[in-house]
N, C-alpha and C positions, 0 to 999 in steps of 0.2 A: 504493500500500500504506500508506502514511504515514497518509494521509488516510482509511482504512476502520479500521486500528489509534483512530488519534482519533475518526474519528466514534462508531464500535461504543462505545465508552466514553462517548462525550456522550449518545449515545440511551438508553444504559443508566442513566445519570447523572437524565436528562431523565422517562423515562418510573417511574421510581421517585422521585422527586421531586413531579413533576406526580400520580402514582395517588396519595402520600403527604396531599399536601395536598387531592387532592377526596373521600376518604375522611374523612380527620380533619376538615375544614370539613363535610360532608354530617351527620357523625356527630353532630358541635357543636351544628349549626344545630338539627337534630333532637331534640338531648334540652333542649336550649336552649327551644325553642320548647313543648313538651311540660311541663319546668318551667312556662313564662308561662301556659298554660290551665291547670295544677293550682293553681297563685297565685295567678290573677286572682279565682277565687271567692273565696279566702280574704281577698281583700284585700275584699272587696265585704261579706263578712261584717267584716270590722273595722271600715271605715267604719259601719256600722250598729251598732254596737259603740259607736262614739265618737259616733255621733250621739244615740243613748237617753243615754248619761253629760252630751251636754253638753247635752240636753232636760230632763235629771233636775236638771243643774244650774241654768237656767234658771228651771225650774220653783220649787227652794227659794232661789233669789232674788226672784223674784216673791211667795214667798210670806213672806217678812221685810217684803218692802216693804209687802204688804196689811195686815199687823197693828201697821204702823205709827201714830204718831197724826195726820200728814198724810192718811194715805187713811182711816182708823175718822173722821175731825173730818167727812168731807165727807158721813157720814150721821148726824151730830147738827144741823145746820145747820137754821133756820129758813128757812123760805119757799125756795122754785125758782133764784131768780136766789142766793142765799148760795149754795146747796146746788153749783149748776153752776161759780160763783167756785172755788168749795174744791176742787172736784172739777179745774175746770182745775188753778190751781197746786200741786193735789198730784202731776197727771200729770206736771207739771213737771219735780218734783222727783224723780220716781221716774224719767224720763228719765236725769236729769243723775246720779244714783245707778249708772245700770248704763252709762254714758258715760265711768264713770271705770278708766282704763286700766289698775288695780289689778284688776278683776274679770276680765280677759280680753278684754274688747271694744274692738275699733279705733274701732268706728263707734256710734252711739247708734241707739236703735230705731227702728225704721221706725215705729212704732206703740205709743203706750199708751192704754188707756183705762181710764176706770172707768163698772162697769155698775151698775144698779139690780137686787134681786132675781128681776125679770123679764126679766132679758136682755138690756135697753135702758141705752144709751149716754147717760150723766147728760154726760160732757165725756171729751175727748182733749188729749193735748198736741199743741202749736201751734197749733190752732186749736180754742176755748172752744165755736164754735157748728159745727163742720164733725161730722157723723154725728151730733148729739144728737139725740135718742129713736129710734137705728137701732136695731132689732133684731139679737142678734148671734147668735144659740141656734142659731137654723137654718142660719151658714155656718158656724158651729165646735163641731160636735157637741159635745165636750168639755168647753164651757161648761156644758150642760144636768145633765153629773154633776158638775159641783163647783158649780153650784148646787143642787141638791138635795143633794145627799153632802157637802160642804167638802170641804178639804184642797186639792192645789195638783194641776197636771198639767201634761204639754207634749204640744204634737203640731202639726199642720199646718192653716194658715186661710189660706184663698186669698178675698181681699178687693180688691175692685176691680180685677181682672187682676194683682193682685200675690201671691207665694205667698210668703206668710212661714213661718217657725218661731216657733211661740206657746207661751207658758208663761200660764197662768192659775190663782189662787189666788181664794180666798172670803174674802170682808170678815166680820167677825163683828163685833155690838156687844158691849156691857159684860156681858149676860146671857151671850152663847155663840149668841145666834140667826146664822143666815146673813141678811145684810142688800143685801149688793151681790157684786162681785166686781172685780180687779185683772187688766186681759189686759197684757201688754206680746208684740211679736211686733217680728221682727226677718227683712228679706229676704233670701232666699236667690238672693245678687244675686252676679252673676261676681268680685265682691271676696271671698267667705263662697267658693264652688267654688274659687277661687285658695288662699286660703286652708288648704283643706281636702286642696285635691291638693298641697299641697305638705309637709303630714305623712304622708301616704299614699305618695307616690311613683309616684302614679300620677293619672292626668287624671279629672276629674270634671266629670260635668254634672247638672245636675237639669233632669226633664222633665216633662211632663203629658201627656194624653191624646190632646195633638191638637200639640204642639211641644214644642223644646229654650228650659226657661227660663231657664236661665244655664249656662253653662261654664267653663272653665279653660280650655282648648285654644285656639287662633287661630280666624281666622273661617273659613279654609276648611273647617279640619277640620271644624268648628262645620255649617256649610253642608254639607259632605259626610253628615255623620253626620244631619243631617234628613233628608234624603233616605231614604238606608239606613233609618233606624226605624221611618220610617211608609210605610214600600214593602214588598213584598213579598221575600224571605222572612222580613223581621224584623220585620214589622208585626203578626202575630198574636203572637208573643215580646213583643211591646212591651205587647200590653194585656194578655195575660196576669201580666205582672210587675205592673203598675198595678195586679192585681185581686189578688195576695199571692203569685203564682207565679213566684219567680226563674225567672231564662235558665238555661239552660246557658251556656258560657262560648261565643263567636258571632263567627266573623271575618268582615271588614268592611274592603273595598280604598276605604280614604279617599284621591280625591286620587291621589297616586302611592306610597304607605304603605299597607303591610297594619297593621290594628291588630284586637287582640282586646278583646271587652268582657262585663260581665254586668250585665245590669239587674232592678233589682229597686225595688219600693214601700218608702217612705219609711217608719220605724215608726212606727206612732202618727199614722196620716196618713188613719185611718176618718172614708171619707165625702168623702175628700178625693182626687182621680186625681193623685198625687203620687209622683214616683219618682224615682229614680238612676240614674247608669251610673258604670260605674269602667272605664276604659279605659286600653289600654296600646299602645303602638305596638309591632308584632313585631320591626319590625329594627333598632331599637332595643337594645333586650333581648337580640335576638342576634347585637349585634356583637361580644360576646365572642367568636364564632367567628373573627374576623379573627385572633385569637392564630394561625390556623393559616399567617397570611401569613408568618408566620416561615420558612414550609418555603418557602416558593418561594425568599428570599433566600440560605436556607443551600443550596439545588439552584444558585443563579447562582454562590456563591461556587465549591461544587461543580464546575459545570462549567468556571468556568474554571482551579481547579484541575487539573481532566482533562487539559482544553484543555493546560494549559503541560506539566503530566508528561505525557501524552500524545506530544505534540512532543518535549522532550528523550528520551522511549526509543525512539521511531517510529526520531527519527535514530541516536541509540544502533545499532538494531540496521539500520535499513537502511542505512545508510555502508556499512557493511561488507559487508553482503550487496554491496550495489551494486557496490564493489571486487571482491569475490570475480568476478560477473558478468562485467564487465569483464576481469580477468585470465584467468578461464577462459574468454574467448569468443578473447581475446590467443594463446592456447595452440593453440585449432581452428583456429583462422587460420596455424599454423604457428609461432608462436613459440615454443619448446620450451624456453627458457632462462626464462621466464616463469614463477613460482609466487607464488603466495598470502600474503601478507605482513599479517596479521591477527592481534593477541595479544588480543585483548579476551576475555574470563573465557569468555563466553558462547559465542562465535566461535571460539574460540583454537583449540578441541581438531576441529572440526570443518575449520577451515584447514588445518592440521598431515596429517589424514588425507585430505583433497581433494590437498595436495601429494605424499602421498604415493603415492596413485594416479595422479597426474599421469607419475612419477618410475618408476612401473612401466610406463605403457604406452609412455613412452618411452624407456626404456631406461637411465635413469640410475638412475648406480649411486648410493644414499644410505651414509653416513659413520655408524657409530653413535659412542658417547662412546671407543672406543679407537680410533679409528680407520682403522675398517676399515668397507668398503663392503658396503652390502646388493644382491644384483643383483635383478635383475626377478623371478628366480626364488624367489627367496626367500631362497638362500645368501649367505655374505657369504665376500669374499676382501681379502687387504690391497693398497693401492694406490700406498702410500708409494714413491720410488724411491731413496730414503736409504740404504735397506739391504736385504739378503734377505728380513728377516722382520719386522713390527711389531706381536707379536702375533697373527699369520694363525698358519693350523696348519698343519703342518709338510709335510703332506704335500702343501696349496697355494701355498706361497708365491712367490711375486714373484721371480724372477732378478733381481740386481745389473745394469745398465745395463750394456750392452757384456761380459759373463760367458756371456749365455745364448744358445746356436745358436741357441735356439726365437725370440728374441727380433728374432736378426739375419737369421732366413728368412721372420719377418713384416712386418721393414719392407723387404726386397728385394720381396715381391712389387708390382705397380702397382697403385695404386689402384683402378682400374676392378676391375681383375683378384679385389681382394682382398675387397671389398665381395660381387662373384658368386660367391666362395668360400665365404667367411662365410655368407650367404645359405643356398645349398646343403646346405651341415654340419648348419648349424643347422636347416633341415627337414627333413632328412633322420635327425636326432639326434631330434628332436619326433614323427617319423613313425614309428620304432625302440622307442619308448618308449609307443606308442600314442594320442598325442597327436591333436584334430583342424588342420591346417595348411593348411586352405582358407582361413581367414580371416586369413593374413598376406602382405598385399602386397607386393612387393619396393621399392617405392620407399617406401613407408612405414616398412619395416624399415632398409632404408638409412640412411633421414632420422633415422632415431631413435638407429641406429649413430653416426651422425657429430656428433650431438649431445651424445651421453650422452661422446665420445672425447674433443672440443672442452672438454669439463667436465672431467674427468679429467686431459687433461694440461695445462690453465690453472691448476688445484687443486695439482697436485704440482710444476712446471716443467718438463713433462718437452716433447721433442721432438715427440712422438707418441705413441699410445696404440690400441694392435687389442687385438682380443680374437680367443679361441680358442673352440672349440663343445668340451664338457667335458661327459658326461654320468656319474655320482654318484650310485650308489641310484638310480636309475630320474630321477633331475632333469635336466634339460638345463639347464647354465650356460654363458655366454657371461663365460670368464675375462677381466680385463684384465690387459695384458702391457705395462710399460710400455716404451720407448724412449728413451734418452739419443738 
């Protein structure tokens, strides 16, 4: 019983603990996760946010530097080889210009050059003679409107397997003519992706139409996410973005990581297969659900709270049952002097009335607080042999020891004798009163007689103690008569 009281309590403990926490972690994850696709667009839009500002910016660097008089000298210049001189060390210097860690940039450009009206490459920095007289119109669209149009621009020129970010301005001379132009381009190399995911808060790559050309992410992921882009289901998603149509937001099991992403075309990047991803790892993001590990620990503390109250009331209540047990199995066994000795708040009152029915089927007479005895019957007579009377009523009371005949023609009779008498009366008294008296055995009634007698005159001192069959208003009592 112990152990069904404590368990029933642990499972209860357990199973509301455990529902608590796969609901509220289920619930978390859920809206958690639901959050990270309604944000990852937004973030994919921010990035493209920040990449037109730092194009724009770019762009009006570039175009400070063109209207400088290092880049306007290198088309006043006599003869080819001046012309390309100038043109180097102005590249030089407009390098070493947007190199300086006061404008933003860690790294110096991947590329400047200076063009001639035609779109051909007069010099580049670093190397005087490396691209001179490349055509440049036809890989950076861009260039073709601010040679004709002026003013500055930025967007995307993928030049020798390299994808840079170009900002390009128009050279003017002294009149206001367009005479050359100023490219400076800078790659969009996993140090520019690190960079950028790490104001975003989120993982970035940049791709192309046929691969991933730099990332932030490690190389697995890196390597995973190849795969997934230009595979089927995200390979048609992939060139659609490349052609100006973002994704929807698209999960993607990298490796042993679920991660969400949206890809989309770089702006300003016409002409050019150039795009993004902005990706986020899911479990990640929704390990704020572990908040719900809380409930398990407070269900451990829980049970074993149970656990210990549990045990202290198990025992509380079953000690005593268990004693009860005991003494009333004490009692069937024939020990009739035997009762129930249990005060606990709980127990108390049901002890008290187990005794008391103990005390009626065996004949003993109970004491109330004056004194006087309760019989099986229900009546009560007094028992004391002190005196005649202690309180009994008048018309029962107790003869003085050695006073009453009735007292001295009950202990003359023999024992045997007097037991088969008693007997007799008293079913006969029960039979008269219409009583049923099949169900009292004589040796049982005997047994109960000489128990209840043995109590009575240990209680009072007396020598002996019979009783008499006494019927009262239709009651059968069995008086006691005490014996000096």
């Amino acid at each position: 019983m112990r152990l069904k009281l404590i368990a029933g309590n642990l499972v209860i403990v357990l199973l509301v603990g455990l529902g608590s926490y796969l609901v509220l972690r289920t619930q978390l994850r859920a809206e958690l996760s639901r959050q990270l696709e309604d944000r990852i667009g937004d973030d994919a839009e921010l990035f493209a946010r920040s990449w037109s500002a730092d194009g724009a910016r770019l762009a009006e660097g570039v175009a400070s530097r063109a209207s400088s008089n290092s880049v306007r000298n290198v088309f006043t210049a006599s003869g080819e080889a001046n012309r390309r001189r100038r043109a180097f060390e102005a590249a030089q210097d407009v390098s070493r210009w947007f190199h300086d860690p006061a404008r933003g940039r860690s790294e110096p450009p991947h590329i400047v050059a200076i063009v001639d009206e035609t779109g051909r490459v007069i010099a580049r920095d670093t190397d005087p003679n490396r691209m001179f007289g490349e055509p440049l119109v036809g890989q950076a669209p861009a260039l073709r409107q601010v040679l004709k149009r002026g003013g500055s621009r930025y967007g995307v020129w993928k030049h020798d397997d390299t994808l840079l970010q170009v900002g390009m301005a128009a050279v003017r001379n002294d009149q206001g003519g367009i005479v050359g132009a100023l490219v400076v381009g800078y790659d969009l190399s996993n140090g520019l992706a690190q960079r950028e995911a790490a104001l975003l808060g989120r993982e970035l790559l940049f791709v192309t139409s046929e691969d991933i050309y730099s990332t932030s992410t490690p190389v697995d992921v890196r390597d995973a996410l190849q795969q997934a882009l230009y595979s089927a289901p995200l390979d048609a998603g992939t060139t659609a973005a490349l052609e100006g149509k973002p994704t929807l937001p698209w999960s993607a099991k990298l490796g042993s990581d679920e991660y969400v992403g949206v890809t989309a075309a770089l702006p300003m990047a016409r002409g050019v297969d150039a795009g993004y991803v902005v990706l986020a790892d899911r479990g990640k993001h929704v390990a704020l659900a572990s908040v719900a590990n809380v409930i398990l620990w407070l269900t451990l503390l829980g049970v074993i709270g149970v656990a210990i109250y549990g045990f202290i009331v198990a025992n509380n209540i079953m000690d005593p049952i268990e004693r009860m047990e005991d003494d009333i199995l004490a009692v069937i066994n024939g020990r009739t002097d035997v009762r129930l000795e249990v005060e606990t708040a709980e127990l108390g009152g049901l002890s008290y009335r187990v005794n008391q029915l103990i005390n009626l089927f065996t004949g003993v007479a109970e004491e109330d607080e004056e004194g006087r005895a309760v019989t099986s019957s229900g009546g009560w007579e007094a028992v004391s042999a002190s005196g005649p009377d202690l309180g009994a009523r008048s018309s029962s009371a107790i003869p003085a020891p050695g006073d009453d005949a009735e007292a001295s023609e009950l202990a003359a009779i023999p024992e045997s004798e007097y037991y088969a008498r008693l007997f007799r009366d008293y079913v006969a008294a029960k039979d008269s009163v219409g009583e049923d008296v099949s169900n009292i055995p004589e040796a049982r009634f005997v047994e109960r007689i000489k128990a209840n007698a043995e109590h009575l005159a240990k209680k009072h001192g007396a020598k002996m103690v019979r009783f008499k069959v006494e019927t009262i208003g239709g009651q059968v009592n069995l008086k006691p008569v005490v014996i000096s």
